[in-house]
C-alpha positions as CSV (number, residue, x, y, z in Angstrom):
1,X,8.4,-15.9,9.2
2,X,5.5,-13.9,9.1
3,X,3.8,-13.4,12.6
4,X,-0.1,-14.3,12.7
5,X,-2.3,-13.1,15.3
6,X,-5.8,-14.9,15.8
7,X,-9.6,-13.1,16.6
8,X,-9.4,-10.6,14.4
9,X,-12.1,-9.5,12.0
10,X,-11.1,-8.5,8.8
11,X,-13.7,-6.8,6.8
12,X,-12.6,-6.4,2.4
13,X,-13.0,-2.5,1.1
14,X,-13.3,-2.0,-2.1
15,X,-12.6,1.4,-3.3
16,X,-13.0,5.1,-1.8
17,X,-16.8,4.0,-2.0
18,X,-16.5,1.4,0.6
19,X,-13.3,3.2,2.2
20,X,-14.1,6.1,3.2
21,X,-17.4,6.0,4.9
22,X,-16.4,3.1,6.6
23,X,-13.1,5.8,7.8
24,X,-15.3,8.6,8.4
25,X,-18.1,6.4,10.8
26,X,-14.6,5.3,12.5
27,X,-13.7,8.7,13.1
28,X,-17.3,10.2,14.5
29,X,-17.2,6.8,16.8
30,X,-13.2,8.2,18.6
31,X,-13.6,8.9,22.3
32,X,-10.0,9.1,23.0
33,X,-7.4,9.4,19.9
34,X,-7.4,8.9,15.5
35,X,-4.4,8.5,14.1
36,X,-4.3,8.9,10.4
37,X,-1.1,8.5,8.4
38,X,-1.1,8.6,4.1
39,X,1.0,9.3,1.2
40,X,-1.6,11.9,-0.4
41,X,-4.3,13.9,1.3
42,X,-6.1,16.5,-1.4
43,X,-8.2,18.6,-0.1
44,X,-10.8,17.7,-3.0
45,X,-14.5,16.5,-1.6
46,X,-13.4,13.8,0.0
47,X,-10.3,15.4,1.3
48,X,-12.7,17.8,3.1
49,X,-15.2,15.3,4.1
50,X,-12.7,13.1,6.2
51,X,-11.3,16.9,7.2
52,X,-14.3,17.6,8.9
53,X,-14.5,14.3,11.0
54,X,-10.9,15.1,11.9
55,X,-12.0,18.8,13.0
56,X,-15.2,17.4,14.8
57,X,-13.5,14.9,16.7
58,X,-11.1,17.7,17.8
59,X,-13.5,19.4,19.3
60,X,-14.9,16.4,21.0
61,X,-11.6,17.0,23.0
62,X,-10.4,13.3,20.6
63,X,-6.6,13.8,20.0
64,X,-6.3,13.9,16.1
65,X,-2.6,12.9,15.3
66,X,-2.4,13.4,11.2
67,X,0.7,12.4,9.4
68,X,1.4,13.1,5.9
69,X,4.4,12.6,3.5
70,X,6.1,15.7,2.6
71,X,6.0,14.5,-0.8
72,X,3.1,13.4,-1.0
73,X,1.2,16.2,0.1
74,X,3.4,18.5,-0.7
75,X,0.8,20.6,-2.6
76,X,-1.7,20.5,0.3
77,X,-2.8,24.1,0.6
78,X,-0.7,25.5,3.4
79,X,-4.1,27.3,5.0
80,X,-5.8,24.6,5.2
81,X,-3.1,23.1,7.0
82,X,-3.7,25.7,9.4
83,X,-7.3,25.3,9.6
84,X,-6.7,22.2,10.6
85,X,-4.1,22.9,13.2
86,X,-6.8,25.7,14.2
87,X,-9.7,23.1,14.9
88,X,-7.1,21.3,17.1
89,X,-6.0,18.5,14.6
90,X,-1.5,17.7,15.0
91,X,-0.5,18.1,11.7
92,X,3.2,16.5,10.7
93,X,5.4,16.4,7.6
94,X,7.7,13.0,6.9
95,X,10.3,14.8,5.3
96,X,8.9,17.8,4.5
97,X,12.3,19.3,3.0
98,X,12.5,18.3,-0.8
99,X,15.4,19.3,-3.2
100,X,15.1,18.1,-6.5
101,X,18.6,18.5,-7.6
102,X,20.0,15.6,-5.5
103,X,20.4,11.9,-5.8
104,X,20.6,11.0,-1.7
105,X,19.0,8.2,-1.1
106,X,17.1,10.1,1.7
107,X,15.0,11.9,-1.0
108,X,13.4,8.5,-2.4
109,X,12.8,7.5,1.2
110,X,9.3,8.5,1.6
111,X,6.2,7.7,4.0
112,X,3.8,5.7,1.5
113,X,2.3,3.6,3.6
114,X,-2.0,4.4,4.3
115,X,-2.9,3.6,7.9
116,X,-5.7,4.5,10.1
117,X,-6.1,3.3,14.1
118,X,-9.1,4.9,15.3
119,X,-8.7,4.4,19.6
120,X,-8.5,0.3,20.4
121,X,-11.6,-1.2,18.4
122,X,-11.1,-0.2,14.7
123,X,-8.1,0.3,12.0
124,X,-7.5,0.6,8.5
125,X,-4.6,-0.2,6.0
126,X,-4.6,-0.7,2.5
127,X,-3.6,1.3,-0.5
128,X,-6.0,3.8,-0.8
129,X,-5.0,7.8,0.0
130,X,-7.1,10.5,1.4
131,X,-8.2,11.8,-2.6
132,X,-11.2,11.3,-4.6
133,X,-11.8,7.8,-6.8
134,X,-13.2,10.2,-9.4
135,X,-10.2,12.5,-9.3
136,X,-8.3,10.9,-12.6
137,X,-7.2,13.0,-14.9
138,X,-7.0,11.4,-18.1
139,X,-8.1,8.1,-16.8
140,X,-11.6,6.7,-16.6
141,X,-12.6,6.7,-13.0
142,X,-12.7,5.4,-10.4
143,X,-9.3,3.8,-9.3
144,X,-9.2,0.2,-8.8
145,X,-7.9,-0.1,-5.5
146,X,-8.3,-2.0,-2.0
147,X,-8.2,-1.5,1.8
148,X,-9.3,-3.5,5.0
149,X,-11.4,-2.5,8.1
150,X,-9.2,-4.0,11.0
151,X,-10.9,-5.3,14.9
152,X,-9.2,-7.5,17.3
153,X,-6.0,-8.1,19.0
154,X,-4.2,-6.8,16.1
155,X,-5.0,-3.4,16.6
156,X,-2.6,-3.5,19.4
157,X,0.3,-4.0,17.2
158,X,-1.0,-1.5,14.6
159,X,-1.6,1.3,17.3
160,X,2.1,0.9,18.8
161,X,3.6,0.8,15.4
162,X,1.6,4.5,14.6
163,X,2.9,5.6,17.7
164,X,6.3,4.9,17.2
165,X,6.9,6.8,14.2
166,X,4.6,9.8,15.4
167,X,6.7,9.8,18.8
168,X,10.0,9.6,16.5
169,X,8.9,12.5,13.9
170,X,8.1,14.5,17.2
171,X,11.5,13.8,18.9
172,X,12.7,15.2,15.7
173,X,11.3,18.1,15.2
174,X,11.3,19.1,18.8
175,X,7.9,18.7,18.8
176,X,5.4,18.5,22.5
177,X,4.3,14.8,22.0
178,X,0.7,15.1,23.3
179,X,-0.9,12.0,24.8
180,X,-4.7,11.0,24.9
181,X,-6.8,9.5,27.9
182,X,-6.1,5.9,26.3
183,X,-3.6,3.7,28.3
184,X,-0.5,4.4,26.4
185,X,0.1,0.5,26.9
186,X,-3.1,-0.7,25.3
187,X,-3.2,-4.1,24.9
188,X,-6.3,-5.5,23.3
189,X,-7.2,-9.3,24.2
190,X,-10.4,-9.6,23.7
191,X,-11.4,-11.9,20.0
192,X,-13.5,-10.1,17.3
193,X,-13.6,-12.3,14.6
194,X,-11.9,-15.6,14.3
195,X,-9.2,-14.9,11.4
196,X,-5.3,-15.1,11.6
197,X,-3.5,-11.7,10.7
198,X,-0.5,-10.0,10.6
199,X,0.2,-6.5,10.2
200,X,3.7,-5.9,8.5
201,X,5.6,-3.2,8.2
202,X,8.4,-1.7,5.9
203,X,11.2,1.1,7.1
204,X,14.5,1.5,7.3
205,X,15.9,-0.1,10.7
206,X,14.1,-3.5,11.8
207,X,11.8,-4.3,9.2
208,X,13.8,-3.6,5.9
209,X,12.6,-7.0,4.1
210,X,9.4,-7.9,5.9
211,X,6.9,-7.2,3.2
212,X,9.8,-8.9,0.9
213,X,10.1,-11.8,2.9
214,X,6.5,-12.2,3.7
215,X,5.5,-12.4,0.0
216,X,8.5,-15.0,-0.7
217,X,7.6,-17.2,2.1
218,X,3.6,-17.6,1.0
219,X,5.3,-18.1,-2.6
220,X,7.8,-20.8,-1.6
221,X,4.4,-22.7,-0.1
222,X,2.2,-22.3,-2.7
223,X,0.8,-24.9,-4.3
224,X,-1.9,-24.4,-6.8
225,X,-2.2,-20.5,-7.6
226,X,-0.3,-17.0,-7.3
227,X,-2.4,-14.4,-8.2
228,X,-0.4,-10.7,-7.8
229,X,-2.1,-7.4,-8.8
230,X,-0.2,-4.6,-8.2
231,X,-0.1,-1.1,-9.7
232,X,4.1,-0.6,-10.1
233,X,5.4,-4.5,-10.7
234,X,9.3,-4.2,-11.3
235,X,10.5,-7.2,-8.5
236,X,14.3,-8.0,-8.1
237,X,16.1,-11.1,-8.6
238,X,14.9,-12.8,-5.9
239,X,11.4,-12.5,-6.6
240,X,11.6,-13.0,-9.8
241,X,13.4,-16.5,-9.3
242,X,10.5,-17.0,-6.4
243,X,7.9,-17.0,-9.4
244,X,9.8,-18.7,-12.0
245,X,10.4,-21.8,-9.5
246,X,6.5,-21.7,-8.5
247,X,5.7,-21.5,-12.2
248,X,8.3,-24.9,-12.5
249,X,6.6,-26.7,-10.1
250,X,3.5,-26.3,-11.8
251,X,1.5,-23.6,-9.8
252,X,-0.1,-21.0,-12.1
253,X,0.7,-18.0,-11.7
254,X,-0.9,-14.5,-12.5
255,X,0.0,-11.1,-12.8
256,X,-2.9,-8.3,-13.4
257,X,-1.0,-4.7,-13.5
258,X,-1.9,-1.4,-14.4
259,X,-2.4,-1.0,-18.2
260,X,-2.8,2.8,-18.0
261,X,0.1,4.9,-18.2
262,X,0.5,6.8,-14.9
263,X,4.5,7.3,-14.6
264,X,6.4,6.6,-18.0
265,X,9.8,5.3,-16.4
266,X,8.2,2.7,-14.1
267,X,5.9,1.8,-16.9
268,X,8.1,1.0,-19.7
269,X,10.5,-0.4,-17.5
270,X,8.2,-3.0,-15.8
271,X,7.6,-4.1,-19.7
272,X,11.2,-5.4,-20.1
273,X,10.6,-8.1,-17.9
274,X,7.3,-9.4,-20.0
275,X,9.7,-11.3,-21.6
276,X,10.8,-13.6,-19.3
277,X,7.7,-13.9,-17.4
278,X,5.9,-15.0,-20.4
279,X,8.6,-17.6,-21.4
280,X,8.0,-19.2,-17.8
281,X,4.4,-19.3,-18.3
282,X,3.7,-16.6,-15.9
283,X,0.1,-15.0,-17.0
284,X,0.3,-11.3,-17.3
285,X,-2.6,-9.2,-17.7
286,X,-3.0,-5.5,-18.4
287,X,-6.1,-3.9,-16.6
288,X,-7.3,-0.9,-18.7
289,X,-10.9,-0.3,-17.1
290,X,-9.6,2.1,-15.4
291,X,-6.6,3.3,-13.2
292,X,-5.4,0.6,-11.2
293,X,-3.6,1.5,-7.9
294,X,-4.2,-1.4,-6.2
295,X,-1.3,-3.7,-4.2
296,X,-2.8,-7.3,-3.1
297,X,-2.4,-10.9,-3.5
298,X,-4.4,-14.1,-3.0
299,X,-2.0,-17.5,-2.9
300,X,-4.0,-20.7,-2.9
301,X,-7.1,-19.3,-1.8
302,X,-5.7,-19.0,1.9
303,X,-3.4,-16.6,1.9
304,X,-3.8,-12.9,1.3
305,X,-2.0,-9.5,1.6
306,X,-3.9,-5.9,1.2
307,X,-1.8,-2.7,1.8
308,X,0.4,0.1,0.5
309,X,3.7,-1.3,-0.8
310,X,3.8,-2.0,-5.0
311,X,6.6,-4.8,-5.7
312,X,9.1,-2.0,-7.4
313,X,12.5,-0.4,-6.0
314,X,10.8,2.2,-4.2
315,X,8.4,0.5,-1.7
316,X,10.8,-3.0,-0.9
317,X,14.1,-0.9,-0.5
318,X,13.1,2.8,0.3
319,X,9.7,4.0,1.9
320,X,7.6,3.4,4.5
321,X,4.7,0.7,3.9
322,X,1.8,-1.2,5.7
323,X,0.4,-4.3,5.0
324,X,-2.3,-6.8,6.1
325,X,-1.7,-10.2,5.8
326,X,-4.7,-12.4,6.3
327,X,-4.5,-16.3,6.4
328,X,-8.1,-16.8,6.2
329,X,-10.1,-19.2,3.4
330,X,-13.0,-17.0,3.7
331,X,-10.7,-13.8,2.8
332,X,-8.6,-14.6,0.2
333,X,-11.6,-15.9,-1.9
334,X,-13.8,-13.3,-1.8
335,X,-10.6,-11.2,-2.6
336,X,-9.5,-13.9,-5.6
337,X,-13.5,-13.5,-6.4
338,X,-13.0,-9.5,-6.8
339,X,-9.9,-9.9,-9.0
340,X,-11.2,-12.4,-11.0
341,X,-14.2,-10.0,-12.0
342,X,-11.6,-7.6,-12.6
343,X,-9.9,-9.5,-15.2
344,X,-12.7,-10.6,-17.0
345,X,-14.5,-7.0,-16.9
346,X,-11.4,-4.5,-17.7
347,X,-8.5,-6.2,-18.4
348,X,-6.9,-7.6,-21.0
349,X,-4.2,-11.0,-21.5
350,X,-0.8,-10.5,-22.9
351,X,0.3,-13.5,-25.3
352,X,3.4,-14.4,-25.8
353,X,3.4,-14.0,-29.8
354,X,1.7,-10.9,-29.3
355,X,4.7,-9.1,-27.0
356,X,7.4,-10.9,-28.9
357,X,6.1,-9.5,-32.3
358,X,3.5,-6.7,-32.4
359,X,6.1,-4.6,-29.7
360,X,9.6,-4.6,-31.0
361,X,10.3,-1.4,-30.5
362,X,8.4,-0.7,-27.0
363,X,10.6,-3.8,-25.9
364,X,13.8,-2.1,-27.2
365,X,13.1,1.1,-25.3
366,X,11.5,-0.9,-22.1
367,X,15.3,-2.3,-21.7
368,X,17.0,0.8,-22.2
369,X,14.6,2.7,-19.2
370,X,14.8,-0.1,-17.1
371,X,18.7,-0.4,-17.4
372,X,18.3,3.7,-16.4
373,X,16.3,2.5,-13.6
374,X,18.5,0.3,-12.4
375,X,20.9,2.4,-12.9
376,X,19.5,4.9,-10.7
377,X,19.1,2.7,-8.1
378,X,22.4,1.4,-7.8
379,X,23.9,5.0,-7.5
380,X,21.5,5.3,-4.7
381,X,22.7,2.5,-3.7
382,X,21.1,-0.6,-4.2
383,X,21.5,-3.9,-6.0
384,X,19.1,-5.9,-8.3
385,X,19.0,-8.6,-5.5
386,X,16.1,-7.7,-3.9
């Protein structure tokens, strides 16, 4: 059962637009310590731009703790790495050793998870990286994608849970952990905002189901509407069976996912499961707008979750992810307000007449990659259950 914490403030951000000033006026605000953790940091404009609130709250003598995925970020310039380090930001590497010729489950275990806590009064989480909107190669810009602006008791949770794994990767690699002037035992009390939240977490020790189990719980309870958009949709048996039993019971359910090829494998093997979904009257729409990288859901207009971790292999059963989730009417319709606009603006329904006979032979092929996938998965080892 998913852990809510009242008085928060949760504040919708749609975009890098909304994002990253709101990050960057978070930053220049730090008196004590930032921590930034993401997936991808480019060093495009806005790479740079949030660079240079990292460097000048350096040199405001604010402890900058920056933690990227070795994957990731593994074509991040290695000077500006150093320019970084030079300013006085602490730069670290989740796994920074990459082989490409093995199959250890260690290699798909990656840090994807977007989090910012920004001393005690503000934090961000969503699924939005340190790289410009407009940075799409072969897509129309900009992404389609979501983060929240966090204030209120739940910052306390968020900050211990960015200190753990930056005390943990510094254990590890013998580095000097570095504290700020901020009580290392913050504990914020004090209401800003009057929502119930939880932050929820995905690794590889304690919290191995959480996200799982916080999106099968809200499904189990709902009673009028699902509405799931998320970029990479490949859920295993057990949520699958979650949304065919909501759909019996009469609760309609939507699925918006990315209708622009980004990665091929997930793609085609997300489309062998149109099938099924369609036969249980499951609504499944294609957004083509533009790239969609977004991972939220809205269940009865009460329930919401923003954050990093798609409903695929990869983010339930291997990395690192952070999400928000909000129970708050106020919330979860202006978020099911957002998606809706989405739907009717750039996207695009999928029948079932349609799938069943204008794509024979994109079904065939969608079965054999997502037998592979599977496939892979279970020599890394890992079962279709989850």
């Amino acid at each position: 059962m998913t852990h809510l914490i009242a008085g928060n403030q949760i504040t919708l951000l749609r975009n890098g637009t909304q994002y990253f000033p709101a990050l960057e006026l978070a930053i220049d605000s730090a008196r004590y310590e930032v921590h930034l953790q993401t997936y991808i940091y480019t060093p495009d404009e806005i790479g740079l731009r949030i660079g240079e609130a990292l460097k000048r709250a350096a040199a405001r003598g604010v402890l900058v703790y920056l933690l990227l995925d070795g994957f990731g970020s593994k074509d991040l310039p290695k000077a500006y790495v150093r320019e970084l380090e030079a300013a006085g930001v602490e730069v670290l590497f989740f796994r920074p050793k990459i082989s490409p010729w093995t199959l250890r489950r260690n290699r798909l275990r990656r840090m994807h998870r977007k989090l910012a806590v920004i001393d005690g009064h503000s934090a961000f989480v969503g699924g939005i990286n340190i790289i410009d909107d407009f940075d799409t190669p072969g897509h129309k810009p900009p992404r389609m994608d979501y983060a929240v602006q966090v204030q209120g008791p739940l910052l306390t949770t968020m900050r211990a849970n960015a200190w753990a794994l930056w005390r943990r990767l510094c254990w590890a690699y013998l580095r000097k952990i570095r504290l700020s002037g901020l009580h290392s035992r913050l504990h914020i009390e004090e209401p800003a905002g009057s929502m119930r939240a939880a932050f929820v977490v995905r690794d590889n020790l304690w919290h191995r189901f959480d996200i799982e189990q916080a999106y099968l719980d809200a499904i189990a309870k709902a009673k009028t509407e699902i509405v799931i958009a998320n970029a990479y949709f490949l859920p295993g048996l057990r949520f699958r069976r979650a949304l065919r039993a909501a759909a019996n019971r009469g609760v309609r359910v939507i699925v918006l996912l990315q209708g622009r090829v980004e990665y091929r494998l997930l793609d085609f093997a997300s489309h062998a499961l149109y099938s099924a979904l369609l036969r249980q009257g499951i609504e499944i729409y294609e957004y083509h707008k533009s790239f969609m990288h977004c991972k939220v859901a809205v269940i009865d207009q009460n329930w919401a979750t923003v954050g990093s971790s798609n409903i695929d292999p990869f983010s339930l059963l291997l990395a690192r992810e952070a999400n928000i989730v909000v129970a708050d009417t106020g919330f979860a319709t202006e978020l099911r307000e957002d998606l809706e606009q989405s739907m009717e603006k750039g996207a695009r329904r999928v029948t079932v007449d349609e799938w069943q006979h204008n794509h024979v032979v994109k079904r065939f092929v969608s079965w054999l990659v997502y037998g592979l996938v599977r496939l892979m998965m279970g020599v890394a080892g890992y079962s279709d259950r989850h």
